[in-house]
C-alpha positions in Angstrom: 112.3 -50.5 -25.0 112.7 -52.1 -21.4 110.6 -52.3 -18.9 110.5 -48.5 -17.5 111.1 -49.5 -13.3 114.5 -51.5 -15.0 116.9 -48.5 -13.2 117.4 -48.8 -9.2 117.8 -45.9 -6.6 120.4 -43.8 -7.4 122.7 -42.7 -4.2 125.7 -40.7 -3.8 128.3 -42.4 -2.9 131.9 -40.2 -2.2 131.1 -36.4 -2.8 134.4 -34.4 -3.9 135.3 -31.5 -1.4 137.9 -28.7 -1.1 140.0 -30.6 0.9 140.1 -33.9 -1.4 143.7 -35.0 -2.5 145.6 -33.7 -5.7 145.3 -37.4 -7.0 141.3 -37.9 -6.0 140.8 -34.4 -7.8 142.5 -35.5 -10.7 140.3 -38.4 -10.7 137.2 -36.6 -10.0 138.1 -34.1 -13.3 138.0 -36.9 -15.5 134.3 -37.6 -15.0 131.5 -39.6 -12.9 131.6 -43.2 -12.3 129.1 -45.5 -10.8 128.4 -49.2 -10.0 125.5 -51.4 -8.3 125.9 -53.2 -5.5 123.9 -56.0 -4.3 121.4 -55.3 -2.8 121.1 -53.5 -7.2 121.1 -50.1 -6.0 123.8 -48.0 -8.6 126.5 -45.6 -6.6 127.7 -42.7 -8.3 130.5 -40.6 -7.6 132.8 -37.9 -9.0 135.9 -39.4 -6.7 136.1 -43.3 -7.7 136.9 -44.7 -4.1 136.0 -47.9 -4.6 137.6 -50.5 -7.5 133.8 -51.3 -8.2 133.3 -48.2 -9.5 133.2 -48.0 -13.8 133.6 -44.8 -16.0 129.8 -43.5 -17.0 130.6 -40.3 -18.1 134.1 -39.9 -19.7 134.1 -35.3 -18.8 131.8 -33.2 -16.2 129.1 -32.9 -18.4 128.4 -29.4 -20.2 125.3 -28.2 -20.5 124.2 -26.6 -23.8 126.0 -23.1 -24.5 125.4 -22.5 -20.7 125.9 -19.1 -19.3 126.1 -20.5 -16.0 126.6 -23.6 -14.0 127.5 -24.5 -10.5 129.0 -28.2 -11.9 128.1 -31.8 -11.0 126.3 -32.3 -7.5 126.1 -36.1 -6.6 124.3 -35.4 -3.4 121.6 -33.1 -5.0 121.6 -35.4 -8.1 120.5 -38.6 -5.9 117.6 -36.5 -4.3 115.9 -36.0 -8.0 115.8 -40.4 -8.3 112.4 -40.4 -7.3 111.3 -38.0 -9.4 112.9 -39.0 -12.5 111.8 -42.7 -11.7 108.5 -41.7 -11.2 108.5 -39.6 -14.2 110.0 -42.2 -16.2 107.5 -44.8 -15.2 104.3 -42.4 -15.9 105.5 -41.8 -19.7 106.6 -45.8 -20.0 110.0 -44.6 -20.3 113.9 -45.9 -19.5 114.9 -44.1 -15.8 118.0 -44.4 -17.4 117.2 -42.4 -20.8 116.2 -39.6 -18.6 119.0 -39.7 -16.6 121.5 -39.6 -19.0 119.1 -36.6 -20.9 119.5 -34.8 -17.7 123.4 -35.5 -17.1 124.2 -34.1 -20.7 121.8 -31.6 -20.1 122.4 -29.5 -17.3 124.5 -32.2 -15.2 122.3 -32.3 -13.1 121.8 -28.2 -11.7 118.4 -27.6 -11.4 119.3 -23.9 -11.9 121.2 -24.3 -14.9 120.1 -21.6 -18.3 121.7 -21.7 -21.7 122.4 -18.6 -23.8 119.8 -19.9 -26.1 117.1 -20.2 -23.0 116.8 -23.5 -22.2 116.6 -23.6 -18.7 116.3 -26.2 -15.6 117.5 -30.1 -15.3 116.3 -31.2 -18.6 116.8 -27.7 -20.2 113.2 -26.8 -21.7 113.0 -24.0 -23.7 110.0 -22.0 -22.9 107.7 -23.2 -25.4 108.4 -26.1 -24.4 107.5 -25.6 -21.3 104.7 -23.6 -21.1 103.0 -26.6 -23.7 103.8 -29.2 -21.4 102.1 -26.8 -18.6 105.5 -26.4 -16.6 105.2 -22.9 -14.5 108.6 -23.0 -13.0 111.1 -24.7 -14.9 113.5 -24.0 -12.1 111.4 -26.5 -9.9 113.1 -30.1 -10.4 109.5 -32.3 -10.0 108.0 -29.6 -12.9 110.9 -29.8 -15.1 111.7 -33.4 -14.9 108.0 -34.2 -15.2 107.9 -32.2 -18.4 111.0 -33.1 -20.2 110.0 -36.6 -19.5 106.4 -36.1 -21.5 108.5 -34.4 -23.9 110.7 -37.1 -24.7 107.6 -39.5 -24.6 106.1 -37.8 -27.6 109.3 -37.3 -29.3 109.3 -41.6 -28.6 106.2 -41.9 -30.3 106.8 -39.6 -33.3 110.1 -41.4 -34.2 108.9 -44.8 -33.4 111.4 -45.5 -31.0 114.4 -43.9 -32.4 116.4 -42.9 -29.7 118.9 -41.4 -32.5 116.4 -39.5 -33.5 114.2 -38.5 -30.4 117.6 -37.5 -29.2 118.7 -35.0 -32.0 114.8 -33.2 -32.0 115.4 -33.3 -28.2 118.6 -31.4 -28.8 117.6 -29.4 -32.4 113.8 -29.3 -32.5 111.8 -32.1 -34.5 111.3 -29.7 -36.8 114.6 -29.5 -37.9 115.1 -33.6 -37.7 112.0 -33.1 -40.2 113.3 -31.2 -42.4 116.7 -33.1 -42.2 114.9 -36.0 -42.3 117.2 -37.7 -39.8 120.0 -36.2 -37.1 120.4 -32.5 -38.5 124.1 -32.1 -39.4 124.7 -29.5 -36.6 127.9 -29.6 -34.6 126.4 -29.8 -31.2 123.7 -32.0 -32.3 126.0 -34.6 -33.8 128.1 -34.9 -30.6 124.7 -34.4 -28.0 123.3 -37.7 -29.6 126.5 -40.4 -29.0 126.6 -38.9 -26.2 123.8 -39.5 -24.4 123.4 -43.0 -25.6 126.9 -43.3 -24.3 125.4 -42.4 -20.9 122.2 -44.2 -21.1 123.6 -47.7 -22.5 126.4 -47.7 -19.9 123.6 -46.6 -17.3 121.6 -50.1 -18.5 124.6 -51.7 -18.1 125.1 -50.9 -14.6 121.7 -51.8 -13.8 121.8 -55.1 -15.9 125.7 -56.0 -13.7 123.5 -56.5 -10.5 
């Protein structure tokens, strides 16, 4: 694993509105897109503006089974980049790996619940969150600062097997136990490529500076 500062500031760059054109929209539906700039701080935006920008995530991300969701916000996103880098750096982890957890996640709504009751940015369940001593999992510093312990153990346990500290992430490690490797579950098969899609094209973008 890299060096855990590796992933610069993240900062919006255009947001989409109500008033955008039919074209930018249709744009903006097909995903988010990013690219760093000189000075190596990495843009994203729903509404790619610029030729610089490069596909990250091919669709608006969907979190788990999710009752409810307000969609992708850019702006609030960017205002989470200290936390998670913070975060990522206390548990000697990729900014990028909990980015891309978060994206797939909830897409980055801090108020985001699934049907099954994973709730927040990085969706704990609430076993998971009271063991990681997270009160409000609706509080982006408390969830973040959680999941990102939780996906340092799960580091640890699988020796560094994003595979699978990706599927227990998604299924439980019991069930990647039991499995003994990536559980064959529907959702869990396509939540793992999927998030090393976003977190290997999230290195890339910080490596292209």
């Amino acid at each position: 694993m890299r060096a855990a500062g590796s992933l610069s500031v993240l900062v919006p760059a255009v947001l989409l509105t109500a008033h955008v054109a039919p074209a930018a929209a249709e744009a903006a539906a097909t995903g988010i897109f990013a690219f760093t700039d000189t000075q190596g701080v990495i843009h994203y935006s729903n509404v790619p503006a610029d030729k610089r920008f490069r596909l990250v995530l091919a669709a608006p991300p969907e979190p788990r089974e999710m009752g409810r969701r307000s969609g992708v916000s850019l702006e609030r996103f960017a205002a989470y980049t200290r936390l998670i880098k913070g975060a990522a750096q206390s548990n000697r982890l990729e900014p990028a790996l909990v980015t891309a957890v978060i994206l797939a996640e909830s897409g980055g709504d801090p108020r985001a619940q699934s049907k099954r009751g994973a709730r927040g940015l990085m969706q704990l369940m609430p076993a998971t969150a009271r063991q990681y001593g997270v009160s409000n999992v609706f509080d982006p510093e408390e969830n973040i600062r959680g999941g990102s312990r939780y996906l340092r153990d799960l580091v640890e346990r699988y020796q560094n097997d994003l595979q699978l500290v990706l599927a227990a992430y998604n299924a439980g490690p019991e069930a990647v136990d039991q499995h003994g490797g990536i559980p064959p579950f529907k959702e869990t098969l396509e939540y793992v490529p999927r998030v090393l899609q976003i977190y290997h094209r999230l290195l890339e973008l910080t490596d292209a500076r």
